[in-house]
C-alpha positions, 0 to 999 in steps of 0.5 A: 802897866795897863788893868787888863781885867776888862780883856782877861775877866770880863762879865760880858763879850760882844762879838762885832762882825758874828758870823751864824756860821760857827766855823767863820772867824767871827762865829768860833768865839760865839761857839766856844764860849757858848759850848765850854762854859763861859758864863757872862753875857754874850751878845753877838753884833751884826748889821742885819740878823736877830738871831745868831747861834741861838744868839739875841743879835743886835745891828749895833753895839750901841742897841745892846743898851748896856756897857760891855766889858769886851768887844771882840772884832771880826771886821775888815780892816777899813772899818776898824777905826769906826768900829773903835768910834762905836766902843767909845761911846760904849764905854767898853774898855777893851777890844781884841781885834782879829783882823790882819791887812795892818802893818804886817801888809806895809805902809799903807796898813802901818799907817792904818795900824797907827790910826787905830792905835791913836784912837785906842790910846785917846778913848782909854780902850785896852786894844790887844790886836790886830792881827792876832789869835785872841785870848783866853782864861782857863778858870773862867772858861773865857775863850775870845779866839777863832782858833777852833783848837780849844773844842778837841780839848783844853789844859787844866785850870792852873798857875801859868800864864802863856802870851805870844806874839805870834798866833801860830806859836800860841795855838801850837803851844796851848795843844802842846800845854794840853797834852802835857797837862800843864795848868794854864790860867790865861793865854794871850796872843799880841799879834802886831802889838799896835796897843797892848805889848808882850810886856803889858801882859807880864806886867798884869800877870805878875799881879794876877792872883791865878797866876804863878809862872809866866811864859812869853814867846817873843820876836821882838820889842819895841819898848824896852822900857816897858819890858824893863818894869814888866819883867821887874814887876814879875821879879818884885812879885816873886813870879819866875818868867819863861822867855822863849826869844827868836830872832838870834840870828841876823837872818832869825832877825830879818824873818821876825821883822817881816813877819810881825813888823816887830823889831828883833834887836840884838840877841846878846842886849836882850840876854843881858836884859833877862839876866838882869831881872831872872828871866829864864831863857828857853832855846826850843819848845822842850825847854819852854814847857818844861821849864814852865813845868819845873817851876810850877809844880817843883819845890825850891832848893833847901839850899842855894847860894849866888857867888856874884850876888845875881840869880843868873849865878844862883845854884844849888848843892845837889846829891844824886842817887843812882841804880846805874854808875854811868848814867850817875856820871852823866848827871854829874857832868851836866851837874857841873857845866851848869855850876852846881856844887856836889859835895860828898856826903857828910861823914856821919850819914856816909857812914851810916849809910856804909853801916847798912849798905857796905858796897854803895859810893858815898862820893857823889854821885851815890851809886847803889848798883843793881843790888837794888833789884835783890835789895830794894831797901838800900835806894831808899835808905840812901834817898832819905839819908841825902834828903834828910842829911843838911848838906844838899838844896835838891836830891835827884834819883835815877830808877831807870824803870824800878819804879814801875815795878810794883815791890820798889812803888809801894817802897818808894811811895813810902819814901817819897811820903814821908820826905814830903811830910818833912818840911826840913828834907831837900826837894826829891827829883826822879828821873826814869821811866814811870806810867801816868797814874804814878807820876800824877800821885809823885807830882801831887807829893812834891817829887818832879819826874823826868825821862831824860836824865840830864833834864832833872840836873836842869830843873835843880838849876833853874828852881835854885835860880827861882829861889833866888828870886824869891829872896833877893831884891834887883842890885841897885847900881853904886853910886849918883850920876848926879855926882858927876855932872860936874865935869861933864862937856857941853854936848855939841848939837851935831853927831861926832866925837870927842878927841882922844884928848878930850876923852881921857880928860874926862874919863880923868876927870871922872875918877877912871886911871888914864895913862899920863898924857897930854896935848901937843900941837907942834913936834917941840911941844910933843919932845917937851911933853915926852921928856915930861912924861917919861920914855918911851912914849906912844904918838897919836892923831888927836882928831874927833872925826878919825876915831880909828887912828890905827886904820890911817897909820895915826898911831906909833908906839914905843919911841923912845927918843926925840927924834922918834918923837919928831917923826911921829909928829910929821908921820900923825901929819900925814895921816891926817891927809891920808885919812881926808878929814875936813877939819885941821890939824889939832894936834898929836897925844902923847901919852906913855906907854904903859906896861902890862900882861894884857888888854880889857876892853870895857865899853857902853852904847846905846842900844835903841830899845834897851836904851845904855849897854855895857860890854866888857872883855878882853881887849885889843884887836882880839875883841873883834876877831873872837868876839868874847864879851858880855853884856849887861845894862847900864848903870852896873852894879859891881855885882854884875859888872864881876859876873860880867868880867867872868862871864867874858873871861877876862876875869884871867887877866886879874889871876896870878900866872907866869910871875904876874901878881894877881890884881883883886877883881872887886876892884876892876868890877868897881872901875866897870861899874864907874865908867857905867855911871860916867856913861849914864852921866853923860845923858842921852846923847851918849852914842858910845863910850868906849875904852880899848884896852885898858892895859893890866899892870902890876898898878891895876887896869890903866885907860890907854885909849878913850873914843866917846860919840855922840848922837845928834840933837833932836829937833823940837816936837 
């Protein structure tokens, strides 16, 4: 990852292209680093004026006769590689660049943008631009942006770091920061990332010491790669991330493309890139600040647990304390679409609290009724007893407006203190209604204060998922693709296929179940190899150009003599006529016909920012018509690839039902993760590997169909 200490902490700014008039784009950041305290050296760069805002100006950035940390560049676009020339010889090591008419504007920009990213990379210059809003760091009063925003106020110095591709969504989200008061340490915005990424911002605040969440507004990524180690650099650092990704849709992802000439990819790729590292996914501008402000100032659960071992799955027991029974079973319902356990009250604190409060439920929701307005003590008893209690990672209260009421505040401030001072006690969460000044003094004692319910049950499932990420490594898939170069084909220089034949042979070869099979070139050989394998058998073109045999009528099932078998070969025949494939015949595979009580399906591809995806869920035909599958990046672990099978659902294939034995999941997870490795393998001519269905018996999954692609060999630079 690039050091941006030049761009976000630099001693001195040099404004190219200073406007004396302080509202023009190249006269606000002279402005306001001027009026809101910056205190390195400004020096504003202009062709003909000695003085600019009061401003010693010089004709060029090489009369200021010092080195200069940062140029800010207000130019056209036809003068931004001379300009980019100039700070070279400068030794400046990084450049924001305001100006647009790059490639947002089409080829001829592109080719431009291209040109000064080149020149970027050569001369070692940090280039965040063009086409972008700038940047700032809150605690050093640096503002290097032309957006006059920050002059009707700006955010507290805080923890949480914002970058933005887009301009417009940054300013937006730095007013919106402010008035929520949230605690900013820097804001950058990326423009048309021509050198400096989203993901190159991560990558430095993840070792920014002012820095503890980062929140991200994406549109797209060009270099999944470098978003992969940002996102691992923020996870190894122990710092939550906040992604706000637009672009799910296929129109969502045509709009972002035209406007930043990012590429959108694929929304279910990038979710299973954000599960893999603990990203925190934020759907609306609600989730984003609030989810930013959960894990800035909110305690980790006591305690936590991760059923499949990733921080996606992490949750938290949680009590819930309420003054009103129906808005307890709200809470409760939202409790548990999230996943989060809400065991009882151990019997002793239940009983204890039944001892002084005789009418309250110890159930879960506790529900103390409105007999907390004749008796407020019996709310906070039950607070301390569940916080105190052993049993819960995070404890939610409901005040509906009690705490505004000033009996139950200096009750409550008492509670609240003392929890705070125990180190042992779970993390309290209020929701209700509460005036400023009290949610200022509950904040700084540990206690976030929510008006929305539900939103309390979501800040519990996101700070169990933080403190996982506090405490488990990223899962390393199992097992060496080196160890199975052995059997891997020699990959041919054009794009195509494997025949089914060849693909199963590997997949054989590589340790993956396969139903029994094998190749016949003529109908005796293909009664030979059925009476060999056993009836009833299925017939199949074997034909590396017909990958969907189906579609052709190259498929026939359940025969179960040799005359069957014998039509089927001349049936296979004509198929392949029919399908109009240029190479001949080779053959049908016979394979036998393996029983079960359903399909999975358990593929890879090659995404092309992410690089190999694994997909899995059930499977046949039903995969395309309800499209239930989940994502996640290969090479899997056997973690990952059992959270996979769940997520997808067809983790009920391995349940007993109907007379079916139940089948152990672990080690359909550890077929998953094979054919991962087997994928990974194969190299980067791996298009797609594909198995469609794996047929689940009383033997476990069985392969009764293999496709494998590949891509075309590229020519030498």
């Amino acid at each position: 990852m690039p050091d941006l200490d030049s761009l976000l902490k630099p001693r001195s700014v040099a404004v190219i292209g200073a406007s004396t008039q302080p509202d023009k784009v190249g006269g606000m950041p002279i402005r306001l680093l001027r009026e809101l305290g910056y205190a390195g050296r400004i020096h504003p760069v202009h062709p003909s004026a000695s003085e600019i805002q009061g401003l010693r100006a010089y004709p060029t950035l090489a009369a200021i006769g010092e080195a200069v940390d940062l140029a800010i560049v207000a130019v056209p676009a036809l003068a931004a590689e001379s300009v980019m020339a100039q700070l070279a010889q400068n030794g400046t090591r990084a450049a924001i660049f305001f100006t647009s008419g790059f490639a947002e504007v089409g080829e001829e920009g592109l080719a431009m943008q291209q040109v000064l990213a080149a020149s970027a990379r050569r001369h070692g210059v940090a280039l965040l631009g063009p086409n972008c809003l700038g940047a700032m760091n809150l605690r050093e009063r640096m503002f290097a942006t032309f957006s006059p925003i920050p002059l009707t106020g700006v955010p507290p110095a805080g923890d949480v770091g914002l970058v933005s591709q887009s301009g417009a969504f940054g300013a937006y989200a730095f007013a919106l920061a402010r008035e929520a008061g949230l605690g900013l340490s820097h804001w950058v915005t990326t423009g048309n990332e021509a050198g400096l990424q989203v993901a190159d911002v991560i990558g430095w605040m993840a070792q920014d010491d002012d820095t503890r969440v980062i929140l991200a507004y994406m549109e797209g990524c060009r270099d999944g790669a470098r978003l992969r180690h940002a996102l691992a650099a923020a996870r190894a650092a122990g710092k939550p991330v906040v992604i706000a990704k637009v672009g799910t849709t296929e129109a969502g992802a045509r709009s972002a493309q035209s406007h930043t000439a990012s590429l959108a990819g694929e929304d279910a790729v990038y979710q299973a890139v954000f599960d893999e590292y603990g990203v925190h996914r934020a759907h609306t501008l609600e989730d984003f600040f609030r989810l930013g402000y959960t894990l800035s100032r909110g305690r980790r659960p006591a305690r936590w647990h991760s059923p499949s071992g990733l921080m996606a799955d992490a949750v938290a027991p949680v009590a819930i304390v309420t003054v009103s029974g129906g808005v307890g079973i709200m809470m409760a319902d939202r409790a548990e679409q999230l996943g989060l356990p809400m065991p009882p009250m151990p019997a002793a604190a239940a009983q204890a609290l039944r001892a002084s409060i005789p009418f309250a439920s110890t159930a879960n929701p506790i529900d103390v009724t409105g007999q907390v307005v004749a008796q407020p003590a019996v709310l906070f008893e039950a607070m301390a007893r569940v916080a105190t209690c052993g049993e819960y990672g995070s404890v939610v209260a409901f005040l509906a407006g009690g705490a505004n009421a000033p009996r139950l505040w200096a009750e409550l401030q008492h509670t609240i203190g003392a929890l705070h001072e125990d180190r042992h006690a779970a993390p309290l969460l209020l929701s209700g209604i509460v005036d400023d000044d009290k949610r200022a003094w509950l904040e700084a004692h540990g206690c976030l204060v929510f008006r929305e319910p539900a939103h309390a049950i979501e800040a519990v499932a996101a700070l169990a998922r933080a403190a996982a990420l506090d405490a488990t490594a990223a899962s390393a898939p199992a097992g060496a693709a080196a160890s199975l170069a052995a059997f891997l084909p020699t990959v041919p220089d054009n794009a195509g296929a494997l025949s089914e034949f060849d693909a199963m042979r590997l997949l054989a070869d590589a340790g993956v179940p396969v139903a029994p099979h094998g190749l016949a070139r003529d109908a005796d050989e293909a009664v030979s190899l059925a009476r060999r394998i056993g009836y009833p058998v299925a017939v199949k073109l074997c034909s590396a150009q017909v990958l969907h045999k189906s579609d052709v009528g190259g498929v026939a099932l359940n025969l179960g003599d040799e005359a069957a078998v014998r039509a089927a070969f001349s049936a296979m025949q004509a198929a392949l006529a029919r399908a109009g494939a240029s190479l001949p015949f080779e053959g049908v595979l016979v394979a036998r016909m393996v029983r079960g009580w359903g399909e999975l399906m358990v593929g890879v591809r090659r995404d092309p920012v992410f690089g190999l995806v694994a997909l899995a869920g059930i499977g046949g035909t039903a995969v395309e018509i309800f499209r239930q599958v989940a994502f996640g990046l290969a090479p899997l672990s056997p973690a990952r690839a059992r959270a996979m099978l769940e997520q997808s659902r067809a983790a009920v294939l391995f349940e007993a039902h109907r007379g079916n034995p139940a089948l152990p999941l672990a080690q359909a997870a550890d077929l998953l993760a094979r054919v991962s490795q087997v994928a990974a393998a194969l190299g980067p001519r791996l298009d797609t590997l594909e198995i469609n269905p794996f047929i689940i018996g009383a033997d476990g999954p069985v392969a009764a169909d293999a496709v494998i692609t590949w891509l075309p060999a590229q020519a030498p630079d």
